[in-house]
DOPARO-874975 format. One record per atom (N, C-alpha, C, O): residue in one letter; x, y, z. Coordinates in steps of 0.1 Angstrom, whole numbers, plus 2048, in hexadecimal, padded with zeros to 3 digits. Layout:
N
aXYZ ...
//
This chain:
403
x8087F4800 x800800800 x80980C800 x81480C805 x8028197FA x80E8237F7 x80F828808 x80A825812 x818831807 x81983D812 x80F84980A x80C8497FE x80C851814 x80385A810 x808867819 x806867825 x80D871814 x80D88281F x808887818 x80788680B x80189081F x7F989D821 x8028A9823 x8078AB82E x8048B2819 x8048BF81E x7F88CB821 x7EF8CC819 x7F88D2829 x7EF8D882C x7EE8E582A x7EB8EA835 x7EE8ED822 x7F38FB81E x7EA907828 x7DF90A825 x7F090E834 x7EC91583C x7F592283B x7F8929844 x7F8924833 x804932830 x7FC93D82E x7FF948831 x7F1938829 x7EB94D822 x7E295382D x7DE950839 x7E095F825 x7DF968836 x7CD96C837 x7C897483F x7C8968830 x7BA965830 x7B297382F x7A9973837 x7B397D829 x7B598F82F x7A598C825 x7A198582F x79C98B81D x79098B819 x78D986825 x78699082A x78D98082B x78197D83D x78898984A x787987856 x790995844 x79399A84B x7A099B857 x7A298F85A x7A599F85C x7B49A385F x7B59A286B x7BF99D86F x7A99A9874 x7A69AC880 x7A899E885 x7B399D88C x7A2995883 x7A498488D x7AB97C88B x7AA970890 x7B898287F x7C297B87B x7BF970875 x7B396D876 x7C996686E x7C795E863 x7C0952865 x7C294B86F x7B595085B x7A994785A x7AD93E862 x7A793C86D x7B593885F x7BA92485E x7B8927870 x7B291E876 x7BC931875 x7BE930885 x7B1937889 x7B293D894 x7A9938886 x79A93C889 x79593188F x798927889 x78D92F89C x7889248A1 x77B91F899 x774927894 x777912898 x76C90A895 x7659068A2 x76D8FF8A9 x75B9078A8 x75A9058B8 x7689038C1 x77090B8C1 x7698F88C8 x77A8F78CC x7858F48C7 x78F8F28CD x7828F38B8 x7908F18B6 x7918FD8A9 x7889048A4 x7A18FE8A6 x7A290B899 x79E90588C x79A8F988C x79F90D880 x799905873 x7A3901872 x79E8F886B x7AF8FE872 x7BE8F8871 x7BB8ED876 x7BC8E486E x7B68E9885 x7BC8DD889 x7AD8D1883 x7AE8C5880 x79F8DB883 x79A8D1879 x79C8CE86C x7948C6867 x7A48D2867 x7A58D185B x7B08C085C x7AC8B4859 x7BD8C4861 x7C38BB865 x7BE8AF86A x7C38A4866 x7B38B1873 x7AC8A287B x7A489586D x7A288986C x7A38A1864 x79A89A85A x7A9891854 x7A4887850 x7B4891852 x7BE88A84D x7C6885859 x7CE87D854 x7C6886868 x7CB88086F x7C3873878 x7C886C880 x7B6873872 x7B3865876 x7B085D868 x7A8853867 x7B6862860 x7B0858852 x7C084D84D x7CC84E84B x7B484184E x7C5836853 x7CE838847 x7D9834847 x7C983D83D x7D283B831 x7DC847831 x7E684682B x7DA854838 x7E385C839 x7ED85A847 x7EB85B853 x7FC85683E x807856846 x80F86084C x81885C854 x80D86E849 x81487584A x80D885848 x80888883D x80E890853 x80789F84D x8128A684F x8198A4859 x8158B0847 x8208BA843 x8168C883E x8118CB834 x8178CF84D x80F8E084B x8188E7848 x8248E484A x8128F583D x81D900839 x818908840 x80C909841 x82090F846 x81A91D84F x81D92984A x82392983F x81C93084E x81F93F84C x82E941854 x83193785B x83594A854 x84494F85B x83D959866 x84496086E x82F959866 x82C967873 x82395C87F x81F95F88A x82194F878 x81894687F x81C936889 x81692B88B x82893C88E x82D930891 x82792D8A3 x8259238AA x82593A8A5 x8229388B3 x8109358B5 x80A92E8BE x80C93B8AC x7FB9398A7 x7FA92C8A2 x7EE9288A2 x80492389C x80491989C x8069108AA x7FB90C8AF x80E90D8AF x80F9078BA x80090A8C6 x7FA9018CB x7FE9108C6 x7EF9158D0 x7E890F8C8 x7E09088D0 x7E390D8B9 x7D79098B6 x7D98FC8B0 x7CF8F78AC x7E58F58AD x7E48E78A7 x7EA8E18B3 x7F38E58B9 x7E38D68B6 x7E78CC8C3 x7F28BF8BB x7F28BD8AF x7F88BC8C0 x7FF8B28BB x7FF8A78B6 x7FA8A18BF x80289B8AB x7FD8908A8 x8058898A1 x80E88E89B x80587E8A2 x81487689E x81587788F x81F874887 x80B87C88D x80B87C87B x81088C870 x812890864 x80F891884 x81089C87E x8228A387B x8288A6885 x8268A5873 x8358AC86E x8388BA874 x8308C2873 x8458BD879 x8468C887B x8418D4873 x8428D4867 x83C8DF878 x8368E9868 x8428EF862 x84A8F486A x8428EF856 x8478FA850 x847902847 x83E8FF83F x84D910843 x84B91983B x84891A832 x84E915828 x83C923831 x83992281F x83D92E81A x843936822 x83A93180C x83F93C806 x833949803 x82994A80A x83594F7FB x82C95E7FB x81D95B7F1 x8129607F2 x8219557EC x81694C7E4 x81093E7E7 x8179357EC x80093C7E5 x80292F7E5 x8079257DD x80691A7E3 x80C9237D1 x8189197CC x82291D7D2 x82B9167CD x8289257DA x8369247D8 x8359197EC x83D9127F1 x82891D7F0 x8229127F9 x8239087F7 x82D9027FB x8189037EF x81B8F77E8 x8298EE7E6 x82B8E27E7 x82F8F87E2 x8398F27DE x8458EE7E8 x84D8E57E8 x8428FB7F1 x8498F87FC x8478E7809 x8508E080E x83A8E8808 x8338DF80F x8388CD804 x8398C1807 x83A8D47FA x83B8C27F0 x8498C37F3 x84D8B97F8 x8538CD7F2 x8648C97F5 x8688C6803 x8738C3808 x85B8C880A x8608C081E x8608B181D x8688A9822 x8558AE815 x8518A4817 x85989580E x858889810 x86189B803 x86A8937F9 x87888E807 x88189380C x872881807 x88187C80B x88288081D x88D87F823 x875883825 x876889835 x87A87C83A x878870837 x880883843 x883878850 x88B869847 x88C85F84E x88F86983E x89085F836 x889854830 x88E84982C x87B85982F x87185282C x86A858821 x866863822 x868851814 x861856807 x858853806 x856847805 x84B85F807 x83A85A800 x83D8557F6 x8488527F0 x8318557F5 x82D84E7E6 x8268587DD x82A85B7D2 x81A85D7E6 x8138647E7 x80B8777EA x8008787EF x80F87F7E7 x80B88A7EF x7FD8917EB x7F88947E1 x7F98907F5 x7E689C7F3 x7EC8A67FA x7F38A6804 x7E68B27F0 x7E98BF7F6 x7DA8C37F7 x7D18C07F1 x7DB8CD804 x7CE8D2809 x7CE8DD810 x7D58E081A x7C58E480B x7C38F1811 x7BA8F181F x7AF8ED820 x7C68FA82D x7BE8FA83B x7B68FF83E x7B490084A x7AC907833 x7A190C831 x79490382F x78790482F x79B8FA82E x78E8EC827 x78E8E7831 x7988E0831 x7868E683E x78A8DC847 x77D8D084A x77A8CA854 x7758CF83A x76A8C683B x76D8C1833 x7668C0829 x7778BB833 x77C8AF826 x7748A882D x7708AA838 x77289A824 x76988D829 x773883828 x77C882820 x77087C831 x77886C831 x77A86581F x782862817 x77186681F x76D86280E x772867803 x7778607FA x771870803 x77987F7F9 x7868797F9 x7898737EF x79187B808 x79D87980A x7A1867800 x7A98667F6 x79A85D805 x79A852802 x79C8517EF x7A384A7E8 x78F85B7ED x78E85A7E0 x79C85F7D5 x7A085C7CA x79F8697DE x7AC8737D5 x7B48647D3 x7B48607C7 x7BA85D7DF x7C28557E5 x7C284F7D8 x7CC84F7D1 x7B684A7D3 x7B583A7CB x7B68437BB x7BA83D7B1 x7B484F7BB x7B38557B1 x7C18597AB x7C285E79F x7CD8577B2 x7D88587AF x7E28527A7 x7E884A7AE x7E685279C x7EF845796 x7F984D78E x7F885978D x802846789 x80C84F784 x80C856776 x80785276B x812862778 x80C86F76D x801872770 x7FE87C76A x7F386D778 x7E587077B x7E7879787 x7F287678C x7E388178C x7DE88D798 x7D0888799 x7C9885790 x7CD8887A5 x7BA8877A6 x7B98967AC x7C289C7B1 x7AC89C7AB x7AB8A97AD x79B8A87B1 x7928A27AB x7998AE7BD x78B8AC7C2 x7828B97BE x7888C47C1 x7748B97B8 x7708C17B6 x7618C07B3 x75D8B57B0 x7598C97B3 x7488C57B0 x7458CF7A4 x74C8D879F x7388C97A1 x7318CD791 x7308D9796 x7308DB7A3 x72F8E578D x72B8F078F x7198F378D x7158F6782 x7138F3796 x7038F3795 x6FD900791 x6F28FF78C x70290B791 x6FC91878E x70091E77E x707916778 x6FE92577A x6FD92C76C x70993776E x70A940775 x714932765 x71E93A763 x71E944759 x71D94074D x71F95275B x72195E754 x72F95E750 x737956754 x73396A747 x73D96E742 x73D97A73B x73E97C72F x73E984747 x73E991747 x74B99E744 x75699A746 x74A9AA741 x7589B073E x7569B474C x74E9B0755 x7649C074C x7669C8756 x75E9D075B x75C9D2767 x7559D474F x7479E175A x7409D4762 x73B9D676D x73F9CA75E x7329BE766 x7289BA75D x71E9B3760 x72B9C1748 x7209BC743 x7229AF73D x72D9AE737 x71A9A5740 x71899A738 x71F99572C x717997722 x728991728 x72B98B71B x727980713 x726980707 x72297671D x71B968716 x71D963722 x72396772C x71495471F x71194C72A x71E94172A x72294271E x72593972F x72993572F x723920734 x71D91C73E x728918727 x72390E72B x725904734 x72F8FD732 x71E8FF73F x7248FD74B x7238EB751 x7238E575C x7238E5742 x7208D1741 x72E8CE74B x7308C8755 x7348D4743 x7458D0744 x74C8D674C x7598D674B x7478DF757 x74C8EA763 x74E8E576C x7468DC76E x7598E7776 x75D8DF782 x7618EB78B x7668F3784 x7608F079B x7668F07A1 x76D8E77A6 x7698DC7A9 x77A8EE7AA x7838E17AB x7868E57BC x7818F07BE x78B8E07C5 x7868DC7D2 x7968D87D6 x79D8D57CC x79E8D87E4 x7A78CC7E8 x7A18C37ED x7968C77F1 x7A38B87EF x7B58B47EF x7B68AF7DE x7AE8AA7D6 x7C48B47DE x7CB8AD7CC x7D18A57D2 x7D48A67DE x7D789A7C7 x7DB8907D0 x7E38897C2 x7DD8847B8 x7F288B7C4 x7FC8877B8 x80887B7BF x80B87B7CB x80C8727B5 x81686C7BA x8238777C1 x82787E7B7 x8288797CA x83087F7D1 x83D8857C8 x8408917C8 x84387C7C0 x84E8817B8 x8498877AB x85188E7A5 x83F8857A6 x83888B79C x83189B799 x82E8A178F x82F89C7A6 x8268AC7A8 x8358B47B1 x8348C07B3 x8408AD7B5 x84E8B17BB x8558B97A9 x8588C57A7 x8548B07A1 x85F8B5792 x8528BC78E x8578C6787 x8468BD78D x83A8C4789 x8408D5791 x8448DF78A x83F8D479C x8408E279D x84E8E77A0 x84F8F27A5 x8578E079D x8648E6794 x8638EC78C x8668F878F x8608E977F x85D8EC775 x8538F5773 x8538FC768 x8488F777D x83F903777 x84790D784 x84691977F x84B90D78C x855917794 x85E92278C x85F92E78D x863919784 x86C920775 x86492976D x86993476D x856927765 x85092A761 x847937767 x845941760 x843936774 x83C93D77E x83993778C x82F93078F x84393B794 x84393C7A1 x83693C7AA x8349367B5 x82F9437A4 x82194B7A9 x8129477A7 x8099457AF x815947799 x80A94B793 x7FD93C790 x7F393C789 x801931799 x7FA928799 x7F39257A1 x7F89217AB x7E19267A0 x7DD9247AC x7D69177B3 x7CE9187BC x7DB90D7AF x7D89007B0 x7E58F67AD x7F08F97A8 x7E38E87B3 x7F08DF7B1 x7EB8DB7A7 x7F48DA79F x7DC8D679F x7DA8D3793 x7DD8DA786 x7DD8D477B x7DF8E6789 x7E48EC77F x7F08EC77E x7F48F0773 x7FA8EA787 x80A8E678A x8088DE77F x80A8E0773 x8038D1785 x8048C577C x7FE8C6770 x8008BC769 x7F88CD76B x7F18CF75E x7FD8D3754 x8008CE749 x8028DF75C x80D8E4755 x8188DE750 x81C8DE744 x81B8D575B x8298CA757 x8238BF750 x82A8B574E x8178BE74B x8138B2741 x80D8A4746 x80C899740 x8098AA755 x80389C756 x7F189E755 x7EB8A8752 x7EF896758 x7E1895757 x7DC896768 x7E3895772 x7CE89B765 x7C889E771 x7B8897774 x7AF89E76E x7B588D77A x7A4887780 x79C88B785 x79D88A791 x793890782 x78989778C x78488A797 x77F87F793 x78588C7A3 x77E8857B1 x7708867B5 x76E88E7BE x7688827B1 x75988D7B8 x75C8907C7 x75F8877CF x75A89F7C8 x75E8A27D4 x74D8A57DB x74489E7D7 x74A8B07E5 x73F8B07E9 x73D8C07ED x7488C37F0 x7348CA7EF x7308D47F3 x7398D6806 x7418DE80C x7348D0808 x73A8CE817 x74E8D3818 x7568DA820 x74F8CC80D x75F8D380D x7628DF80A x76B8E0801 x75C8EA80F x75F8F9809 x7698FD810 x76E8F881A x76F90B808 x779911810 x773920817 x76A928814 x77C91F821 x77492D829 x782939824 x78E939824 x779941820 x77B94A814 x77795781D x78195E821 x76A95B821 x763964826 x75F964833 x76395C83C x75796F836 x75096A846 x743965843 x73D96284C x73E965839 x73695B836 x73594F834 x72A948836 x74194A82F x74793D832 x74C93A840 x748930845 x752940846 x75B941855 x74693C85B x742932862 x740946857 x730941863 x72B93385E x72592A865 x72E934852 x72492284A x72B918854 x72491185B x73C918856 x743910858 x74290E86B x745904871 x73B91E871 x73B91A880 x72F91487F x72E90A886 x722917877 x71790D877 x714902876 x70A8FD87B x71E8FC86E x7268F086A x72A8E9872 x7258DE873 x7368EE87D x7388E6888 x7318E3891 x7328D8896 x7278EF897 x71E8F489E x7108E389E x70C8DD8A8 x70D8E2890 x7058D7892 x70B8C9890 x7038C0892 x7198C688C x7258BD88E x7228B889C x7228AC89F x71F8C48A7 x7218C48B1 x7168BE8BA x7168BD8C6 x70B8BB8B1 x6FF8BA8B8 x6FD8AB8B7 x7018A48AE x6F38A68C4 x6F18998C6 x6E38998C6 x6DD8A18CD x6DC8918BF x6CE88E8BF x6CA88D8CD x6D28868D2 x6BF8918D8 x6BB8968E3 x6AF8878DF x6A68878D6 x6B287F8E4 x6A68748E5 x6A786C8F0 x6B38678F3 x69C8698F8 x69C869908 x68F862908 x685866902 x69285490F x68984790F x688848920 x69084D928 x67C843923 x67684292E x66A83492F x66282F926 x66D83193D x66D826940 x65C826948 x65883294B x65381C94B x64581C951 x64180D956 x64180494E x64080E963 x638800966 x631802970 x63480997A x6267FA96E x6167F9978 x6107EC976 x6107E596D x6097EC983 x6037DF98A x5F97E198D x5F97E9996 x5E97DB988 x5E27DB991 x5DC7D1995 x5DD7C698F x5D37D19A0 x5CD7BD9A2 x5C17BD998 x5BE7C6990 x5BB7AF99A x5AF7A9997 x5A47A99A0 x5A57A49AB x59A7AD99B x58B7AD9A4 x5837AA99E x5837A5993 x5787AC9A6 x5687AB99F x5667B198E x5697BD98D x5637AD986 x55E7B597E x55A7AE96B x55A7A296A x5597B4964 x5587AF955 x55B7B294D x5567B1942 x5697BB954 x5727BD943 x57E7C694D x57E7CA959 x58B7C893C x5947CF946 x5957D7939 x58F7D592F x59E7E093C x5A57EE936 x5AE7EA933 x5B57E593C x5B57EB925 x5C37EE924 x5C97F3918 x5C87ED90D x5CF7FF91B x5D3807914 x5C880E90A x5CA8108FE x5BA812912 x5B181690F x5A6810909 x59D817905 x5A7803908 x5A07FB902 x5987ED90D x59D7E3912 x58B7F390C x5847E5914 x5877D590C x5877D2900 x5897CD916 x5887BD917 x57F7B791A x5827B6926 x5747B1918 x56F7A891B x5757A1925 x58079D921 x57179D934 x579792940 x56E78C948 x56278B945 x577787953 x57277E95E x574787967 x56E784972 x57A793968 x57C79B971 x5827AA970 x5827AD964 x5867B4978 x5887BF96F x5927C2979 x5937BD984 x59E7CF973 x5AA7D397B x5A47DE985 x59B7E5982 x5A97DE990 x5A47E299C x5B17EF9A0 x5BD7ED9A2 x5A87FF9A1 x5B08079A3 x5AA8189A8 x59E81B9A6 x5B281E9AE x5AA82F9B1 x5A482F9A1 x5988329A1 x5AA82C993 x5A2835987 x59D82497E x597819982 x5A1827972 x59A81E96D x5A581096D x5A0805969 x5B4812971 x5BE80A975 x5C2803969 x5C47F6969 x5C380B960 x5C580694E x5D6807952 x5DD81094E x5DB7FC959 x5EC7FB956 x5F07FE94B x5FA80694B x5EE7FB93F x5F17FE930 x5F780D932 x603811931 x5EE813934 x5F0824930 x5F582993D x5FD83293D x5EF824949 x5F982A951 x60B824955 x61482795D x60B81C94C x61D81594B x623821943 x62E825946 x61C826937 x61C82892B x62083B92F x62A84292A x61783F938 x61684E93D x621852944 x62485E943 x62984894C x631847959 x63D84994D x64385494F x642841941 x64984393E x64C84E937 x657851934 x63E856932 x64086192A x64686A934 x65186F932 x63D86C940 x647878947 x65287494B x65887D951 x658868948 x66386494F x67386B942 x67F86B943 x66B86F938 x67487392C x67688292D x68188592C x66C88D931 x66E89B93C x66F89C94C x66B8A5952 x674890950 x67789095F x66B896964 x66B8A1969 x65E890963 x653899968 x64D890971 x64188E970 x65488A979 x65087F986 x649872981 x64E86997A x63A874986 x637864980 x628867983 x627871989 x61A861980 x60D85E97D x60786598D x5FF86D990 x60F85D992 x60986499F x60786B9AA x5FF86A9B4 x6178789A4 x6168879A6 x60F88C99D x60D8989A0 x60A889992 x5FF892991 x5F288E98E x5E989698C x5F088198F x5DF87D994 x5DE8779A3 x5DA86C9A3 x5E087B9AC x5E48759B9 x5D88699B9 x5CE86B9B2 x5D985D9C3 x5CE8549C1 x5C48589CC x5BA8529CC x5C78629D6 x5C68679E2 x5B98749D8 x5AF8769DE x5BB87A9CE x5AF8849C9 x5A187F9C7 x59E8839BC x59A8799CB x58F8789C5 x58987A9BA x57F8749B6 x58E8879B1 x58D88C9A5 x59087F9A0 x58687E999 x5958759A0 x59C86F997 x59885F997 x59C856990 x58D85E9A2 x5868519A4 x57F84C999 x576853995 x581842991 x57F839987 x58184297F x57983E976 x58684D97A x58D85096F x59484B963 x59D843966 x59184D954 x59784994B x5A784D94B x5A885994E x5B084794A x5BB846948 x5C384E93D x5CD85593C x5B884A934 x5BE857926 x5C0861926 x5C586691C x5BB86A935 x5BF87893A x5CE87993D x5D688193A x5CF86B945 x5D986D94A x5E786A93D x5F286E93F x5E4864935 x5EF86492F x5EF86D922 x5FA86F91D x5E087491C x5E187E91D x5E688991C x5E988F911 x5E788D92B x5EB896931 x5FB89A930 x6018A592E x601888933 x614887933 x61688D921 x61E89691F x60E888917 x60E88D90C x61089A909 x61A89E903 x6068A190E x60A8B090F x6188B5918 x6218BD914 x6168B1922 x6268B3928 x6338B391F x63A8BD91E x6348A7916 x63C8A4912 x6418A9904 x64C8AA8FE x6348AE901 x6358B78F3 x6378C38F5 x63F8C98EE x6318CB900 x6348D9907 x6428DA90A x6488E5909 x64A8CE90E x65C8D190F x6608CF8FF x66C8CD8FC x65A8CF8F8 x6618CC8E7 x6638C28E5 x66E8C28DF x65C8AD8E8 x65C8A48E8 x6548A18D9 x64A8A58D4 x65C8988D4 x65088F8C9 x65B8828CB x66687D8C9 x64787D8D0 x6418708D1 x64D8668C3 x6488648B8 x6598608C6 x65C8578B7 x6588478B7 x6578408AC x6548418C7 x6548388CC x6498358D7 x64683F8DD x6408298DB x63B8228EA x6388188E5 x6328178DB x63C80E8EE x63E8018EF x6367FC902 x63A80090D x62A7F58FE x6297F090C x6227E190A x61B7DB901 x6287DE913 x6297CC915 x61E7CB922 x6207CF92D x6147C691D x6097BF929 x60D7B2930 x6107AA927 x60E7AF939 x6127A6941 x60379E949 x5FB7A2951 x60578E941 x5F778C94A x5EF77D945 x5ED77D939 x5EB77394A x5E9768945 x5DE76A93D x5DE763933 x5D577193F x5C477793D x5BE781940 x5BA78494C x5BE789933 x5B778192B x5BF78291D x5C978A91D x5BC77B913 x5C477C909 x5CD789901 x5C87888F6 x5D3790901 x5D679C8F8 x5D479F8EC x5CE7A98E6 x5DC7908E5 x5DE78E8D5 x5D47978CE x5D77A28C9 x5C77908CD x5BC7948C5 x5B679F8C9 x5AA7A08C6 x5BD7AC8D0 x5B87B98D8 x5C37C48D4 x5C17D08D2 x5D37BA8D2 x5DA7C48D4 x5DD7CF8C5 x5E47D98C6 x5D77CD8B9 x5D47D88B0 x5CD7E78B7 x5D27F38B8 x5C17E28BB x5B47EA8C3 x5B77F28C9 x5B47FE8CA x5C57E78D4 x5C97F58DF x5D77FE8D7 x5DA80A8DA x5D97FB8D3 x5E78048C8 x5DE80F8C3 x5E081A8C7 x5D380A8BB x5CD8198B7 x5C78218C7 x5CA82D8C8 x5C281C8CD x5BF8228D9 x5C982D8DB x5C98398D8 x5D68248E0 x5E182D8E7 x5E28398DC x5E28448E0 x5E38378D0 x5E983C8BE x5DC84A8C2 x5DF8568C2 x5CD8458C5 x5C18518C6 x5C785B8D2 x5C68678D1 x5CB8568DB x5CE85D8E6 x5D58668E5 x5D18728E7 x5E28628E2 x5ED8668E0 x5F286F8D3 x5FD8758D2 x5E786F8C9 x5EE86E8BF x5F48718B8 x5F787B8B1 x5FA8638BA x60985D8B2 x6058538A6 x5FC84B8A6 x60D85489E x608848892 x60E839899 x6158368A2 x60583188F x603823896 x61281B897 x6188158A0 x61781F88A x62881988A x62E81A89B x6368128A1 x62982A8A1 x63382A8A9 x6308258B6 x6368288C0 x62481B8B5 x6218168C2 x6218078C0 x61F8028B5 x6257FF8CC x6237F28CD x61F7F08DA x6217F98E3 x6197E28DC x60F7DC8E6 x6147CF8DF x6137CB8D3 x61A7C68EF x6227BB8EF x6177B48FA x60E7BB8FE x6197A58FD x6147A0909 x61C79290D x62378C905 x61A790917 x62178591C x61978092A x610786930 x61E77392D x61776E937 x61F76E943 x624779943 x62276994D x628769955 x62A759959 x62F757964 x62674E952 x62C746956 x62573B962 x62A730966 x616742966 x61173D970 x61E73D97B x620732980 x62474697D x62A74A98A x624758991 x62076298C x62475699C x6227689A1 x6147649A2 x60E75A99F x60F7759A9 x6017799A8 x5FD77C99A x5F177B997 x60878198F x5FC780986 x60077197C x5FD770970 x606769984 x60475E97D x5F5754983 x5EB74E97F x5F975698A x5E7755996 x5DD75E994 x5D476099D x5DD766986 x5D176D97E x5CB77998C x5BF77C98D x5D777E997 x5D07839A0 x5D379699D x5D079F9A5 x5DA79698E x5DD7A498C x5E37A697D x5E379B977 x5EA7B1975 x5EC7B096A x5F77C0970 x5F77C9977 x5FE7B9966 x60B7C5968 x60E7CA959 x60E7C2950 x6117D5957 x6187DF949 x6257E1950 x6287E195C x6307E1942 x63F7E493E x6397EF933 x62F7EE92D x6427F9932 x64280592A x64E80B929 x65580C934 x65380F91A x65A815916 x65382090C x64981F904 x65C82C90F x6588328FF x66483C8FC x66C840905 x66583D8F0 x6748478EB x66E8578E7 x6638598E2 x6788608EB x66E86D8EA x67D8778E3 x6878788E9 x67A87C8D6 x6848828D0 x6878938D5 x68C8968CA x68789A8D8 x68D8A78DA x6918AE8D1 x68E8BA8D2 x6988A88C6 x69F8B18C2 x6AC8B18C2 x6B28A68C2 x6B28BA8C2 x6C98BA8BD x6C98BE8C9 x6BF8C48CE x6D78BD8D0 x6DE8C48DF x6EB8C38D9 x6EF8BD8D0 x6F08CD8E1 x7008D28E3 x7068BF8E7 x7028B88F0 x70D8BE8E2 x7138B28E7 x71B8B18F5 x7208A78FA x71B8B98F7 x7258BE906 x7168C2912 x7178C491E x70B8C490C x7048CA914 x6FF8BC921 x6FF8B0920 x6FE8C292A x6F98BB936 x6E68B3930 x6DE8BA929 x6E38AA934 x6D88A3936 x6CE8AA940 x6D28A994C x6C38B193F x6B88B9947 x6AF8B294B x6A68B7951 
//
């Protein structure tokens, strides 16, 4: 397998995003600078052996403060007044270091610090000899071609248009005599390694690259790019809670569960209508806004609440739950109980819970099991609910604390 280095070209002084906050590359992305993300994107990618940054001659101390250290990482060194003469600088560290010869070099600008795993991979494979791979995407909008006042000349046809993107990615000694030779020619005046290589006669591959790899150019770019990390940074907010209830067997000719009458030998015995289904089901919804449990806020002790339907009460956790910015993605409750049968009910009660609640049917389940003829309610002397349900929130700070 080849060796693969990265140069990273961080030398230019970024003065279009302004002067006052000093050079881009060292601008932070939440906690880290756009330098050192740019870097992380090539220092955990197994195929890259080796990173070699060009810095600036005014940035050696702004370096040290904002790139952390990495075994992959090379001492920095100097670039020149241009970016080829960067470039170029950054390809003659890397010919022959430490006594070790790539194979390989991608040059990359520390302005791009959303390279993708994929992108990088793809240059890699895209590389062969006399070939350059060069990453870049279709151009989607309508190109003009205007004079100096700004008027129109013609449209320009845009099948065959590429912006072209880093990382380029050349056999090492190949893009090394490439920009010898256009050095001679013009020192300066190149603003790309594919056009190095274009110049000296080799051929160049387009990579599909992706929108995500832009360069921060502006402070319009500088804000896309904190927005960027900003939701990088966010963790889906989804918070499952837990419900179980018991009640006995008595007198009666039918039971409740999960809103839905049974036909029985007997009926569940409780302060309300003692539909365990929905109150397993309730307990767990507040249990997803820490909002206690069924019976801080129907106490069994109110009389308001004597033989009461149940569907208030879960209901009610409904609205709770949706008032903190909850949606319902999940409920799952498991009836526990030798008799009376579930199977042939348990559609009935899904739309029940689905009318109460409403949540679509997908997102509800109703399970049953027996107990085994162990216990009281294997001795048909009570029926118990298990309840789960998952409740989505929304994005959080990934660092943020649990409420």
């Amino acid at each position: 397998m080849s060796d693969n280095v990265v140069v990273i070209v961080a030398a230019g002084r970024g003065e279009r995003l302004g002067k006052e906050a000093g050079p881009k590359q060292y601008r932070m992305l939440g906690n880290k600078s756009v330098l050192q993300t740019t870097i992380d994107c090539f220092s955990c990618h197994p195929d890259i052996q080796a990173i070699q940054v060009v810095i600036h001659r005014d940035d050696f101390e702004l370096y040290d403060t904002s790139v952390v250290p990495h075994e992959k990482l090379l001492n920095p060194i100097l670039g020149g007044s241009s970016r080829q003469e960067s470039c170029k600088a950054g390809v003659d560290a890397v010919i022959g270091i430490n006594n070790h010869t790539y194979t390989n070099v991608l040059i990359h600008d520390a302005a791009r610090p959303f390279v993708s795993r994929e992108t990088i991979s793809n240059i890699i494979a895209g590389i062969a000899p006399n070939v350059g791979a060069l990453s870049a995407i279709r151009i989607a909008d309508t190109v003009k071609h205007a004079n100096e006042e700004g008027v129109v000349l013609n449209t320009v046809p845009r099948d065959d248009l590429y912006l072209a993107q880093t990382p380029q990615g050349f056999v090492l000694n190949e893009i090394y005599s490439a920009h010898e030779k256009a050095a001679e020619h013009d020192p300066h005046g190149f603003t790309d390694d594919a056009a190095v290589a274009e110049y000296a006669g080799m051929s160049v591959k387009l990579v599909e690259g992706n929108s995500d790899n832009f360069k921060i150019t502006t402070k319009d770019d500088l804000q896309k790019a904190e927005e960027k990390v900003s939701m990088t940074d966010m963790i889906p907010d989804v918070r499952t809670g837990s419900g179980y209830d018991v009640h006995t067997l008595g007198p009666g000719d039918k039971v409740i569960l999960c809103g839905h009458s049974i036909p029985h030998t007997q009926s569940l015995q409780g302060h309300s209508d003692a539909d365990v289904g929905l109150h397993a089901l309730t307990d767990a919804l507040l249990g997803t806004i820490g909002a206690g449990d069924i019976g801080s806020h129907f106490p069994p002790s109110d009389p308001k609440w004597k033989g009461a339907d149940s569907d208030q009460f879960i209901a009610h956790a409904v609205q709770l739950v949706r008032e903190a910015g909850g949606f319902i993605t999940n409920m799952d409750v498991t009836i526990i109980c030798e008799a009376p049968k579930i199977g042939p009910h348990r559609d009935a009660m899904r739309k029940s819970v689905c009318d109460i609640c409403d949540v679509d049917m997908a997102r509800v389940s109703v399970k049953a099991t027996t107990n085994e003829k162990i216990g009281f309610i294997g001795r048909e002397e009570g029926i118990a609910a298990l309840a789960t349900v998952s409740v989505s929130f929304g994005m959080v700070k990934g660092s943020s604390r649990n409420v």
